[in-house]
TIMI-2910 file (N, C-alpha, C, CB; in pm, 1 decimal, decimal comma, always signed):
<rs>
+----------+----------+----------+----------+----------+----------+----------+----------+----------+----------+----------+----------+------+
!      n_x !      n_y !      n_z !     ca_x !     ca_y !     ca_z !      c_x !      c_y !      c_z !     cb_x !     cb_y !     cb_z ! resn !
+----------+----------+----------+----------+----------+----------+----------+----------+----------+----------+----------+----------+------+
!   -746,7 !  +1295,8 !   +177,2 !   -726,6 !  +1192,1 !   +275,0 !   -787,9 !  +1062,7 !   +221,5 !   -788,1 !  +1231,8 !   +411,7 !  Unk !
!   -713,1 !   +944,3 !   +239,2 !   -753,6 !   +832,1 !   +190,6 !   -828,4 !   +772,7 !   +266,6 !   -669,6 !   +761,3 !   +156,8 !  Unk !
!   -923,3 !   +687,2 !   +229,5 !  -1042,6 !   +646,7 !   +363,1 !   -956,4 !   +487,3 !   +360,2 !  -1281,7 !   +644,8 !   +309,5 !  Unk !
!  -1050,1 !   +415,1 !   +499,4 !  -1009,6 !   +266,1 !   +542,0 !  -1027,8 !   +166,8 !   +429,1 !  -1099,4 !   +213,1 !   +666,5 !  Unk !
!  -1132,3 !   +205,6 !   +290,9 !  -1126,8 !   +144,8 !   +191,5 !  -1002,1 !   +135,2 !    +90,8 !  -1221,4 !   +184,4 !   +145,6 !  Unk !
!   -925,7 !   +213,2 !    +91,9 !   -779,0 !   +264,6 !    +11,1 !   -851,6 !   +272,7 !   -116,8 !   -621,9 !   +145,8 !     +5,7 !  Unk !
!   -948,3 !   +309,0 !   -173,1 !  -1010,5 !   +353,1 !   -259,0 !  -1088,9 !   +478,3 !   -275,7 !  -1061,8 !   +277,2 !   -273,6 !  Unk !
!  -1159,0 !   +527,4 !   -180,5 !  -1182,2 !   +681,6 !   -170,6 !  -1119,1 !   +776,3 !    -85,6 !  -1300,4 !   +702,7 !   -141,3 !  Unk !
!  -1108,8 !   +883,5 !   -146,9 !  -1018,2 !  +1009,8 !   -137,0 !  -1163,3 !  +1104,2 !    -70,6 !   -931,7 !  +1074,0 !   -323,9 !  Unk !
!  -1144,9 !  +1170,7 !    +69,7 !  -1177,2 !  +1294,3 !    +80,2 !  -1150,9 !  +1464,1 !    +18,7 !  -1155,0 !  +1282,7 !   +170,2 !  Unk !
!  -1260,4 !  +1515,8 !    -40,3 !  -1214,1 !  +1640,4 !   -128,3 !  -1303,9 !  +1738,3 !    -59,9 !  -1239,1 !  +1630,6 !   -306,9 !  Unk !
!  -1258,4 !  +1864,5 !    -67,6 !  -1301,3 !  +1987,2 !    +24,8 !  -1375,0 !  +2015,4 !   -104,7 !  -1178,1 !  +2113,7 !   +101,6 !  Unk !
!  -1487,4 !  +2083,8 !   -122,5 !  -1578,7 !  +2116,2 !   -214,9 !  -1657,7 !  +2250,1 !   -221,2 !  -1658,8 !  +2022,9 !   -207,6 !  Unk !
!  -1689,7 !  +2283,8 !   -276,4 !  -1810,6 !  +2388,1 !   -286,2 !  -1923,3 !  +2308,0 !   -269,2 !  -1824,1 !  +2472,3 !   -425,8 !  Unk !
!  -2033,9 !  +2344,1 !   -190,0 !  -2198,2 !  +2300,1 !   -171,6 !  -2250,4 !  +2317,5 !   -341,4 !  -2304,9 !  +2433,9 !    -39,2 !  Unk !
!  -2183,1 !  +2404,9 !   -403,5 !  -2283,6 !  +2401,1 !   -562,8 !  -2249,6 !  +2249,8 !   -632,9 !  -2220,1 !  +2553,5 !   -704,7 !  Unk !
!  -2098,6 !  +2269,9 !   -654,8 !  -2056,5 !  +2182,8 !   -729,0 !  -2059,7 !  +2014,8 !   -669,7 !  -1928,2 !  +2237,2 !   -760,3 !  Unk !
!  -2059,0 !  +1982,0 !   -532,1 !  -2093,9 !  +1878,0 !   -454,5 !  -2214,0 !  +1860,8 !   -487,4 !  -2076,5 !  +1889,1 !   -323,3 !  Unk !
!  -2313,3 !  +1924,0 !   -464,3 !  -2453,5 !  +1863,8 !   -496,8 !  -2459,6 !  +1845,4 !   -643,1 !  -2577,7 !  +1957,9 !   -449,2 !  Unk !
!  -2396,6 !  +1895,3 !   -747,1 !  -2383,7 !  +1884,5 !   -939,5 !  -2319,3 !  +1750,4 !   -927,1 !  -2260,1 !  +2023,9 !  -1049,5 !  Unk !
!  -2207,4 !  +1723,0 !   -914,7 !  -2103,7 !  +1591,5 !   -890,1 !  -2202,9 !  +1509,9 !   -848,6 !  -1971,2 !  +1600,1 !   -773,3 !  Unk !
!  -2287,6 !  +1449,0 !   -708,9 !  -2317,9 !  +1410,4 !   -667,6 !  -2440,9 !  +1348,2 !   -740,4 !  -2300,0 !  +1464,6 !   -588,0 !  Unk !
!  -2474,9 !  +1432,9 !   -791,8 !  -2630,0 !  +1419,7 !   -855,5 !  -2632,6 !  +1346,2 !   -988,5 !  -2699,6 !  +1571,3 !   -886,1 !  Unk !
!  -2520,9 !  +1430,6 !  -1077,7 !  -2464,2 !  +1339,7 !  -1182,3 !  -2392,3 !  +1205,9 !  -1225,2 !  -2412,0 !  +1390,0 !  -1212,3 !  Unk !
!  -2326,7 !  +1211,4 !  -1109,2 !  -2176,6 !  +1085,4 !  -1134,3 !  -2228,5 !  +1048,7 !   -947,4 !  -1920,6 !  +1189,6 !  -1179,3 !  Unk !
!  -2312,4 !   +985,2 !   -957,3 !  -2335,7 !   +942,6 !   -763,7 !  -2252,2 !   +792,7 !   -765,6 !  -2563,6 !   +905,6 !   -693,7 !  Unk !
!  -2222,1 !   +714,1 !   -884,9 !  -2102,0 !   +630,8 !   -872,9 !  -1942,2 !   +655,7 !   -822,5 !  -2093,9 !   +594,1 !   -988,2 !  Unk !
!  -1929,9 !   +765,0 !   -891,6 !  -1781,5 !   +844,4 !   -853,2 !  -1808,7 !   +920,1 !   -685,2 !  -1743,3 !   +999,8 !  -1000,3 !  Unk !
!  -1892,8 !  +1029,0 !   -723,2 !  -1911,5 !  +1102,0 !   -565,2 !  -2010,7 !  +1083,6 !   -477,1 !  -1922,9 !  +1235,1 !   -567,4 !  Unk !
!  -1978,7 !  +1096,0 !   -394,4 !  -2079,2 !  +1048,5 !   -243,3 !  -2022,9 !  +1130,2 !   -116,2 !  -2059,6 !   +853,4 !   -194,0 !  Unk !
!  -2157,1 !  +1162,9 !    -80,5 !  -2175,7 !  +1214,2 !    +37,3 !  -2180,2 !  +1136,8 !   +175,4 !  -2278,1 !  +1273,3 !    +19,8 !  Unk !
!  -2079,4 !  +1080,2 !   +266,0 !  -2091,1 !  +1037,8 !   +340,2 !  -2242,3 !  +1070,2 !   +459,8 !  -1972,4 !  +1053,4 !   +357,2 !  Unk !
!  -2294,9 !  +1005,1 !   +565,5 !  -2398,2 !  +1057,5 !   +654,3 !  -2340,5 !  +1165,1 !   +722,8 !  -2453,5 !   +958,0 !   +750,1 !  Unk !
!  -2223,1 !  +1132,3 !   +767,4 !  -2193,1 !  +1285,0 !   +894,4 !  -2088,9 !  +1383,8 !   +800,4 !  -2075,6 !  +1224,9 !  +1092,9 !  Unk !
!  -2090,3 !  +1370,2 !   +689,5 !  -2046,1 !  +1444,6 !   +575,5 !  -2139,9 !  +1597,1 !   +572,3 !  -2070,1 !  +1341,3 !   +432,4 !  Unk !
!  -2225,1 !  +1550,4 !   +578,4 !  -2405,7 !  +1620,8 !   +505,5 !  -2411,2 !  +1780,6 !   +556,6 !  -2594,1 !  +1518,4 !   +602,3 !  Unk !
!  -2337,0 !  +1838,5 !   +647,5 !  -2346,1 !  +1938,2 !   +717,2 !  -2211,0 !  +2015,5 !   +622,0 !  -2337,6 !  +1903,1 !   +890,9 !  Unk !
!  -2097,3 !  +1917,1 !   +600,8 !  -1948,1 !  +1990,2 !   +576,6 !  -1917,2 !  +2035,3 !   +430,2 !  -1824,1 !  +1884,4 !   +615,9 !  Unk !
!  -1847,2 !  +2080,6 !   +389,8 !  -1802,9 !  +2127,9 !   +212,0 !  -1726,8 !  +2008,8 !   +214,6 !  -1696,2 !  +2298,6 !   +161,3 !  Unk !
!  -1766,4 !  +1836,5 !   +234,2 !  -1696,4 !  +1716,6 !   +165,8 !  -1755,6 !  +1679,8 !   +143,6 !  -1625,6 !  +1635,6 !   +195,4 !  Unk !
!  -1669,5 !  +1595,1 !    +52,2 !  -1722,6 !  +1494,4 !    -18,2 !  -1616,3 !  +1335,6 !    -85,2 !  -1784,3 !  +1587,4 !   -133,5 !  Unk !
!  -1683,7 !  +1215,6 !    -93,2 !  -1575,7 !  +1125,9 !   -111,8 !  -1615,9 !  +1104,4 !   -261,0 !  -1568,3 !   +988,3 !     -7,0 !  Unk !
!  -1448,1 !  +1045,7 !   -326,3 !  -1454,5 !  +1015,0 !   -456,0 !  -1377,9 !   +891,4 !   -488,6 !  -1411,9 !  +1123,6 !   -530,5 !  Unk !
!  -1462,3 !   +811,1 !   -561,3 !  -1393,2 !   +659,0 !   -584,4 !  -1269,6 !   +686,1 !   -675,9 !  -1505,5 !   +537,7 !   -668,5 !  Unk !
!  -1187,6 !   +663,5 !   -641,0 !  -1104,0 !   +706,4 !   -749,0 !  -1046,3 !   +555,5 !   -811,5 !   -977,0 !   +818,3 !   -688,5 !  Unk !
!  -1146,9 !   +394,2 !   -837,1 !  -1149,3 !   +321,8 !   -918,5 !  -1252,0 !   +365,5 !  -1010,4 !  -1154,6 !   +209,7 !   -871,3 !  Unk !
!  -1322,3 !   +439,1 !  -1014,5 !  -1460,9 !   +460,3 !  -1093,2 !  -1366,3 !   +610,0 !  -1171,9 !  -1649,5 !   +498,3 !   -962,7 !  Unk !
!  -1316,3 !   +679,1 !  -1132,6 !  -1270,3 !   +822,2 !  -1209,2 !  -1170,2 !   +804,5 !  -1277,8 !  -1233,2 !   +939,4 !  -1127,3 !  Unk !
!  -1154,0 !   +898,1 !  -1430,6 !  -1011,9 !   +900,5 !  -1479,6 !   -921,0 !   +953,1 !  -1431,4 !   -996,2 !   +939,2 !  -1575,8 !  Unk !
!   -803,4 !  +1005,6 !  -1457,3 !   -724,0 !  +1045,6 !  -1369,9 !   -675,8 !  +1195,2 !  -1404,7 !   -620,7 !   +946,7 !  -1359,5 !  Unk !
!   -720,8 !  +1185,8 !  -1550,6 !   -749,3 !  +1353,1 !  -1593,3 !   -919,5 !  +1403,6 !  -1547,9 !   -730,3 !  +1370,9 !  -1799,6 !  Unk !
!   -986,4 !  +1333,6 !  -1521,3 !  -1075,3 !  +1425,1 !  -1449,8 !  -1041,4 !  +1430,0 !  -1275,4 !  -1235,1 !  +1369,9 !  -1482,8 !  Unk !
!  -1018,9 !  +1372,7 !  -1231,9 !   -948,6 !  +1371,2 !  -1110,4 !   -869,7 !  +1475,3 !  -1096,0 !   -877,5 !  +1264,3 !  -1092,5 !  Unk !
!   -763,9 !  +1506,1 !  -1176,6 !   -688,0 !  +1641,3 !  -1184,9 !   -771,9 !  +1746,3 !  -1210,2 !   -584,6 !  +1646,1 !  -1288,6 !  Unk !
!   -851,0 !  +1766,1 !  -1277,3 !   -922,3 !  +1860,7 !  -1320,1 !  -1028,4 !  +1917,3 !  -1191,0 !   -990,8 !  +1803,7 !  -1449,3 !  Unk !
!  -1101,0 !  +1787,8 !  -1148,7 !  -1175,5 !  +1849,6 !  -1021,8 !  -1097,0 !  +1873,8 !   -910,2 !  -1282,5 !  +1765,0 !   -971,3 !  Unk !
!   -992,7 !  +1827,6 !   -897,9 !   -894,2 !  +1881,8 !   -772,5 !   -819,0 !  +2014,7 !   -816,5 !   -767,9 !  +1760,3 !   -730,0 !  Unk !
!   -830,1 !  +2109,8 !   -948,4 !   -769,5 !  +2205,2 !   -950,6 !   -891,6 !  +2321,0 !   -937,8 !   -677,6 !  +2199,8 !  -1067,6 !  Unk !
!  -1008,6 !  +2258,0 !   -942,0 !  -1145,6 !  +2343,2 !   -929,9 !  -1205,5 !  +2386,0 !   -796,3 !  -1254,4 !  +2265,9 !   -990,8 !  Unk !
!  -1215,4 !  +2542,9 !   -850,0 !  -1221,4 !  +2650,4 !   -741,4 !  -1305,2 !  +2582,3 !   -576,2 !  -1326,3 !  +2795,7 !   -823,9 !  Unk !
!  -1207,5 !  +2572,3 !   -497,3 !  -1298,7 !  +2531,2 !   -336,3 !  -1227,6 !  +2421,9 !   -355,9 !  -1496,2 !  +2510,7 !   -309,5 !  Unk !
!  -1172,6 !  +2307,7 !   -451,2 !  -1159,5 !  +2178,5 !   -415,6 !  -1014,9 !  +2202,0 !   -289,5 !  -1130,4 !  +2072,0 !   -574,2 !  Unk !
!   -993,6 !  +2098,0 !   -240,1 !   -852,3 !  +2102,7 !   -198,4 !   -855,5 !  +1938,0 !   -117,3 !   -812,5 !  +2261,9 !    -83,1 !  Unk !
!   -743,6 !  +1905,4 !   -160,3 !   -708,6 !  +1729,6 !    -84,4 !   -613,8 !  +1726,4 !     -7,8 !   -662,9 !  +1605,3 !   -179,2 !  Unk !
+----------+----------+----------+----------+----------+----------+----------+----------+----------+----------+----------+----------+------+
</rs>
């Protein structure tokens, strides 16, 4: 889902790999505040390539 910015994409996640993403690349992924409870997470997709973009959307739990 595209947010009101038309720049980040909501992605269904695993809690492992959300907190790895997050921790590493916190330019690309972010945890919204009322996010913090759910398996989402948002991703800039001006900051990401578009082969990693494919790649984390084919990874196990993701789904858009």
């Amino acid at each position: 889902m595209v947010q009101k910015d038309g720049v980040s994409v909501v992605v269904k996640t695993t809690r492992d790999e959300r907190e790895a993403l997050t921790t590493f690349e916190p330019e690309i992924y972010s945890v919204p505040r009322n996010f913090h409870r759910l398996h989402y997470m948002t991703v800039n997709t001006k900051r990401i390539r578009k082969d990693e973009f494919r790649s984390s959307s084919s990874a196990p739990g993701a789904r858009f």
